[in-house]
C-alpha positions as CSV (number, residue, x, y, z in Angstrom):
1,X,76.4,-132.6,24.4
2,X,72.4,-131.5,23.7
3,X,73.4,-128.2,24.6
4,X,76.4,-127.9,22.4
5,X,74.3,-129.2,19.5
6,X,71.7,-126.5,20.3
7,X,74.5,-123.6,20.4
8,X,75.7,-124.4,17.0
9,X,72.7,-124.2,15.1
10,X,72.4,-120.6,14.6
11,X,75.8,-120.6,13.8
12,X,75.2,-123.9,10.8
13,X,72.4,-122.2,9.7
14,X,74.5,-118.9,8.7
15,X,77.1,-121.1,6.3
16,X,80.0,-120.1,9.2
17,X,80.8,-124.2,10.3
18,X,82.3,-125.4,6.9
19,X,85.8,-127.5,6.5
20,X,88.8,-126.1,5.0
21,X,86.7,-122.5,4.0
22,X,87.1,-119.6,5.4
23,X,84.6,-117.6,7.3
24,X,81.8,-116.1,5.2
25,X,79.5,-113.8,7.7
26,X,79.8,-114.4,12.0
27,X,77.2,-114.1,13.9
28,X,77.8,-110.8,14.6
29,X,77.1,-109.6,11.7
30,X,73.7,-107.4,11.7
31,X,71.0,-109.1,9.6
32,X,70.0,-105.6,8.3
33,X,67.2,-106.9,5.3
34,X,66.4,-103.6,4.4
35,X,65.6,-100.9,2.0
36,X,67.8,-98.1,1.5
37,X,68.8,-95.4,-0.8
38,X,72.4,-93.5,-1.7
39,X,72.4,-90.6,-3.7
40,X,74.3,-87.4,-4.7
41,X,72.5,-84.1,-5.1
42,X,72.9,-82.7,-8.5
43,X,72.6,-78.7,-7.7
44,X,74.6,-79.1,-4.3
45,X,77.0,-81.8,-5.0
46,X,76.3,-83.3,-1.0
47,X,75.6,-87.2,-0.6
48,X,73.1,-88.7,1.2
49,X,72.0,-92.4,2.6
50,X,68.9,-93.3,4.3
51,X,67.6,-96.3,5.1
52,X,64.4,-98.2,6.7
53,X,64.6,-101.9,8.4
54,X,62.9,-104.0,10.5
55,X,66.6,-104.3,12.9
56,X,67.6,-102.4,15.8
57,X,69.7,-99.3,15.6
58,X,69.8,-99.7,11.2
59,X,71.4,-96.7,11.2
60,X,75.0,-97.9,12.3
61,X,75.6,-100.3,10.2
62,X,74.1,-99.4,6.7
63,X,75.0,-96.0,6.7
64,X,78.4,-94.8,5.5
65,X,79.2,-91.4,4.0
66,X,82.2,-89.2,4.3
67,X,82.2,-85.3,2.4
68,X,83.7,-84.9,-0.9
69,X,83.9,-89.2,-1.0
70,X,80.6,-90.5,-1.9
71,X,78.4,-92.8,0.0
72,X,77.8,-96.7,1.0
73,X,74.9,-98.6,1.8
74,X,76.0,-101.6,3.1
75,X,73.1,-104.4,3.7
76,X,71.2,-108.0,3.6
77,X,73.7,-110.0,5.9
78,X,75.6,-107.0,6.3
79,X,79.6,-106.8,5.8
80,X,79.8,-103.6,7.9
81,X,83.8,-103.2,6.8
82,X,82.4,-102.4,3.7
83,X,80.8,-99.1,4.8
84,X,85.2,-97.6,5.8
85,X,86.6,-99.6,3.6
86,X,84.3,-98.7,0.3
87,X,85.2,-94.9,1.4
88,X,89.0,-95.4,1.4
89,X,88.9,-96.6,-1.5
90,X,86.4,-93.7,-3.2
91,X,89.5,-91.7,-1.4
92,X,91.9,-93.3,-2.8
93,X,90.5,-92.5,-6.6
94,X,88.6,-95.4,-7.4
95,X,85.2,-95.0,-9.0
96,X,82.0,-96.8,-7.3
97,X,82.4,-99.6,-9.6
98,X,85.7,-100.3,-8.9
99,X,85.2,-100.1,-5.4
100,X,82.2,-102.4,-4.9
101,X,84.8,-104.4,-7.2
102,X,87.7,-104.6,-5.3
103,X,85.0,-105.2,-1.8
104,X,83.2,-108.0,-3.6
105,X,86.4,-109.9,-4.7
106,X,87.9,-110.3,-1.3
107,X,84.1,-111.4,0.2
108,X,82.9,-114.8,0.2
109,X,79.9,-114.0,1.3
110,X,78.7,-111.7,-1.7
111,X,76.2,-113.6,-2.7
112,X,74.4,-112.8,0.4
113,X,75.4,-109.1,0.6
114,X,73.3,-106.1,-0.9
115,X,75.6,-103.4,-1.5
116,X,75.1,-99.7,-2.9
117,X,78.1,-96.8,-3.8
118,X,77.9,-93.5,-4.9
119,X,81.5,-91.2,-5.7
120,X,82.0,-87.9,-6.0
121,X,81.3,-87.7,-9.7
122,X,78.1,-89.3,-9.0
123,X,78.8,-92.4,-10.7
124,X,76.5,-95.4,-8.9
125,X,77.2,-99.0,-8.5
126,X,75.2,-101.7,-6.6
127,X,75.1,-105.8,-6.4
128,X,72.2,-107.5,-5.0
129,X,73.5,-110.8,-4.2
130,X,71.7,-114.1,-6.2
131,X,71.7,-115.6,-2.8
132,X,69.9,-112.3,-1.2
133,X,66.3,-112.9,0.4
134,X,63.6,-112.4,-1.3
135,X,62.0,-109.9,-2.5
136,X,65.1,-108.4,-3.9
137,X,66.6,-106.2,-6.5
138,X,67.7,-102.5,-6.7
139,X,67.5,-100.0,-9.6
140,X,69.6,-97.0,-10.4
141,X,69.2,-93.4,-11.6
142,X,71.0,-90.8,-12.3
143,X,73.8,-90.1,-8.9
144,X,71.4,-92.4,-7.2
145,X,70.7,-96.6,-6.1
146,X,67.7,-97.8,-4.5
147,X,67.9,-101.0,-3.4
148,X,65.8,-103.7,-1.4
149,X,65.7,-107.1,0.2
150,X,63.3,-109.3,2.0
151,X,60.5,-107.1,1.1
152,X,57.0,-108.0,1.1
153,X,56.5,-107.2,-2.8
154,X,58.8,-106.9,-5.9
155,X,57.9,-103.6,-6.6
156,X,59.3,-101.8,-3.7
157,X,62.9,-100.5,-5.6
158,X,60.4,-99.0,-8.7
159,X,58.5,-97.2,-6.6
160,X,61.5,-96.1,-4.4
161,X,62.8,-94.8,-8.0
162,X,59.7,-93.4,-9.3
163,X,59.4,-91.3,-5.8
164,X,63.1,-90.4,-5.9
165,X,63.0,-89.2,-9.2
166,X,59.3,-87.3,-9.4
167,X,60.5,-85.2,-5.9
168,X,62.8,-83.5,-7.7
169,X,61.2,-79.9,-6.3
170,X,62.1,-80.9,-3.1
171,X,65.1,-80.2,-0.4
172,X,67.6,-83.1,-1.1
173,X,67.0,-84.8,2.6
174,X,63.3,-84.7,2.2
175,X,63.6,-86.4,-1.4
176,X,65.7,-88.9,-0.3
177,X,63.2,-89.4,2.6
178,X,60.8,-89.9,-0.3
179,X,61.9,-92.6,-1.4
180,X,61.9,-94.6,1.8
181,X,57.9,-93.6,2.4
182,X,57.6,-95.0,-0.8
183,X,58.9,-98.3,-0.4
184,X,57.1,-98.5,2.9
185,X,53.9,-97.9,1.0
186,X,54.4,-100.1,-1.7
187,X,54.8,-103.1,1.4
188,X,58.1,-102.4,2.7
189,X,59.9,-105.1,4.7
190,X,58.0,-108.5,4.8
191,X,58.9,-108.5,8.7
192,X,57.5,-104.8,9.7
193,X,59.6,-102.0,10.8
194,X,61.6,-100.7,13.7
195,X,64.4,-98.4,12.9
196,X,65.7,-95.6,10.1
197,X,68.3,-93.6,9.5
198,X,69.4,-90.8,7.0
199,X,73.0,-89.2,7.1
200,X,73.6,-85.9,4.4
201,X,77.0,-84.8,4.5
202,X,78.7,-81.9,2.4
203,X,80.2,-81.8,-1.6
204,X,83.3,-81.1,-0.2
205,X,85.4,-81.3,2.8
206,X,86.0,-78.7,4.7
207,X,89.0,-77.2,7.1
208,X,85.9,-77.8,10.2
209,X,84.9,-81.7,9.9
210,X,82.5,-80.9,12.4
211,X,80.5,-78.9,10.1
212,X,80.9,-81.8,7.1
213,X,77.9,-83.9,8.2
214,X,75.0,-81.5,7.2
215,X,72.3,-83.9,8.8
216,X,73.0,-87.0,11.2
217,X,68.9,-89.0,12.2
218,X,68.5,-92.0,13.6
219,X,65.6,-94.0,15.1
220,X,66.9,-97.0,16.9
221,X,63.5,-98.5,17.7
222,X,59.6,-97.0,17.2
223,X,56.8,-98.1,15.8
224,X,56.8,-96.0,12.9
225,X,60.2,-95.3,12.4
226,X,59.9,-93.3,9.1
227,X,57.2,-91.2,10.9
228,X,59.4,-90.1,13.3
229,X,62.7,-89.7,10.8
230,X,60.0,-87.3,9.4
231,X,59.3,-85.9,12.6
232,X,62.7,-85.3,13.4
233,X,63.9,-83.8,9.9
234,X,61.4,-81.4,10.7
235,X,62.6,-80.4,14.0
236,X,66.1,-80.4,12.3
237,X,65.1,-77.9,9.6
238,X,63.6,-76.1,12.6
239,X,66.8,-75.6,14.7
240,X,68.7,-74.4,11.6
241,X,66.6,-71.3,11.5
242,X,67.5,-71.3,15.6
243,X,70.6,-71.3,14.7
244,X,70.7,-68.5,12.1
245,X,68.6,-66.7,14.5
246,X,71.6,-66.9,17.2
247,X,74.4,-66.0,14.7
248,X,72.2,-63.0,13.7
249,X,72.4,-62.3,17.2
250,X,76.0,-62.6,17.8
251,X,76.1,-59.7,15.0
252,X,73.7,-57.7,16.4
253,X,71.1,-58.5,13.5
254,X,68.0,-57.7,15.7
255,X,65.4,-58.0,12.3
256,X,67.4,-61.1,11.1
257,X,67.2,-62.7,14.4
258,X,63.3,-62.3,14.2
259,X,63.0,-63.6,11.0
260,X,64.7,-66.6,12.0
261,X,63.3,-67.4,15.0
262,X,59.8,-67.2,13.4
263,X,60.7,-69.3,10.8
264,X,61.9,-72.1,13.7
265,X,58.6,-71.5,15.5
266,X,56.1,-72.0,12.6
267,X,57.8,-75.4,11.8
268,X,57.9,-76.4,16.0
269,X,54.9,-74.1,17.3
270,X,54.8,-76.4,20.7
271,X,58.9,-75.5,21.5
272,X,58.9,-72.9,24.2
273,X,62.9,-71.9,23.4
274,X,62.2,-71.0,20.1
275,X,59.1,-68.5,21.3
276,X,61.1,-67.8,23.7
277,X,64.2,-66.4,22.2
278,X,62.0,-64.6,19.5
279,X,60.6,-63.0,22.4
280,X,64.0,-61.8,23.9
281,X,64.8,-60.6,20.2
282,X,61.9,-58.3,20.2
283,X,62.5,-57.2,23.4
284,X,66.2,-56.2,22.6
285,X,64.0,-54.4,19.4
286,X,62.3,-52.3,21.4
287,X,59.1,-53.7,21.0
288,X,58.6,-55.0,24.8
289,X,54.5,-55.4,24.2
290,X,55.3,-57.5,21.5
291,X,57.7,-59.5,23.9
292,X,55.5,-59.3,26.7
293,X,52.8,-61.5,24.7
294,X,55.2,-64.0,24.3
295,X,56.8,-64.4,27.3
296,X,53.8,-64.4,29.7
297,X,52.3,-67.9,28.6
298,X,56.2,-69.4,28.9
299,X,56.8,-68.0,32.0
300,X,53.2,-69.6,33.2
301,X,53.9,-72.7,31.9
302,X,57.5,-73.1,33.1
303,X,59.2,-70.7,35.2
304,X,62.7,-71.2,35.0
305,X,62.3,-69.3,31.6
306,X,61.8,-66.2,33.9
307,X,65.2,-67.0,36.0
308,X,66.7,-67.2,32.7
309,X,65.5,-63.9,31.9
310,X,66.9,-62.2,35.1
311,X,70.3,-63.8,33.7
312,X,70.6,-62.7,30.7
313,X,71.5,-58.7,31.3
314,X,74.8,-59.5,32.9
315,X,75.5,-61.2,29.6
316,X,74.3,-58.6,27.1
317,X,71.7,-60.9,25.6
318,X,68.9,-59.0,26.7
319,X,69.2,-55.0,26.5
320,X,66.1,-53.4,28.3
321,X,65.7,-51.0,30.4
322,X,65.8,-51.6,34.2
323,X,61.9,-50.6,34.2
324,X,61.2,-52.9,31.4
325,X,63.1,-55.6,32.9
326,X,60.9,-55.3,35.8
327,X,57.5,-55.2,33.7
328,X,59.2,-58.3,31.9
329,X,59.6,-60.4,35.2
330,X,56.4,-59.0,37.1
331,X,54.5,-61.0,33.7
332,X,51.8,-63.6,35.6
């Protein structure tokens, strides 16, 4: 009987063991007390959410965005329904108030939700539940919410605002990024940190979905989690100027290629691919020396690059000479 006692606890302490009412959150649900941030660019049209919490793996169950829709944060004893269910109904031509509406009506549990919408008209609407840990309390802007709960101060969503608003120079990821640094700086989460997240999908829906979710970051668990988001966005930026490199490759842009590739190795100087394939590009240039200098400290440092190399002919990526392919594999 002690033990049964002991197993319900959890379960009367989140409201779920009450007569004749229906469920109100299981204990399931993710206790995501967070900050977050949704938001639709106003020179590109794309919508973006990001968030920071002190939960595992934040990122899949706050986060909700779908192109030419809107987004959802979806938080403080989190209703993870409403993340698909607040998009369906963006799709089906409500506005973000109506939809958080409609969500909220059929929740019993909204007093303890923390909810955020933006649509495709960037139009925002949030709730912060009265029954929502605190600190807690959002504020909008224009095509944007920030919104917060359990944090250590009341003046984390003002200074998530402030930073949202005053970064407008910057590229629409990074700005939303902005805002979470400042809300970490301003105390953040009363219980730490552990995971973020930040999802940046297109305007508009294309004919290739694949192609609709312009960035997808997520750092289950770290110490700094916002550090590495950073990190990350970085290496993201980075690999887009990879890949522009490769397309210009694919059309035989030799000069285009270069300038990509260099671009992707000043923002990731430590990545041998990206000196690597600027390397082959110069090579394929006609400016072997040039190659040669770049290759010889990969090779040393990790010589299946070289294999690669010998590969690559057959292939057509790599157009040298016979002689120069020799000079190019003799590098020590």
């Amino acid at each position: 009987m002690k033990k049964v006692l002991l197993s319900l606890l959890p379960v009367l302490w989140l409201g779920i063991v009450k007569p004749a009412v229906a469920q109100v959150y299981t204990a399931s649900d993710p206790l995501a007390h967070t900050y977050s941030i949704v938001a639709r660019d106003p020179q590109t049209g794309d919508f973006a959410v990001a968030v920071q919490s002190h939960w595992f793996s934040v990122g899949t169950s706050v986060s909700w965005a779908e192109a030419g829709v809107g987004a959802v944060a979806t938080q403080s004893f989190t209703n993870k329904s409403f993340g698909p269910r607040g998009l369906a109904l963006l799709k089906s031509g409500k506005s973000a108030q109506e939809a958080l509406d409609e969500l909220l009506r059929t929740d019993e549990g909204r007093d303890v939700r923390q909810v955020a919408i933006v649509d495709n008209q960037g139009r925002v609407a949030t709730h912060t539940g009265a029954k929502c840990i605190d600190m807690a309390g959002h504020r909008q802007g224009s095509q944007f919410s920030v919104q917060a709960n359990m944090m250590l101060n009341n003046t984390v969503p003002a200074a998530m605002q402030k930073a949202y608003e005053q970064n407008a120079k910057l590229p629409f990821a990074e700005r939303v990024v902005s805002a979470l640094q400042a809300a970490q700086a301003a105390g953040g989460d009363i219980r730490g940190r552990q995971s973020a997240a930040l999802l940046v999908v297109r305007a508009k829906a294309t004919d290739a979905p694949w192609t609709d979710r312009l960035i997808d970051l997520r750092v289950d668990d770290a110490a700094e989690p916002l550090r590495e988001l950073s990190r990350l966005l970085s290496l993201h930026r980075a690999y887009e100027h990879m890949n522009a490199g490769d397309l210009a490759v694919e059309k035989n842009d030799v000069p285009g290629a270069i300038r990509e590739y260099e671009a992707a190795e000043k923002l990731f100087p430590q990545n041998l691919e990206m000196k690597y394939w600027h390397a082959i590009s110069l090579a394929n240039k006609q400016q072997v020396p040039a190659a040669l200098k770049l290759l010889a400290p990969i090779f040393k440092q990790d010589p299946n690059w070289r294999t690669l190399t010998q590969r690559l002919p057959k292939v057509g990526l790599l157009t040298v000479t016979d002689a120069e392919l020799k000079q190019i594999l003799a590098l020590k």
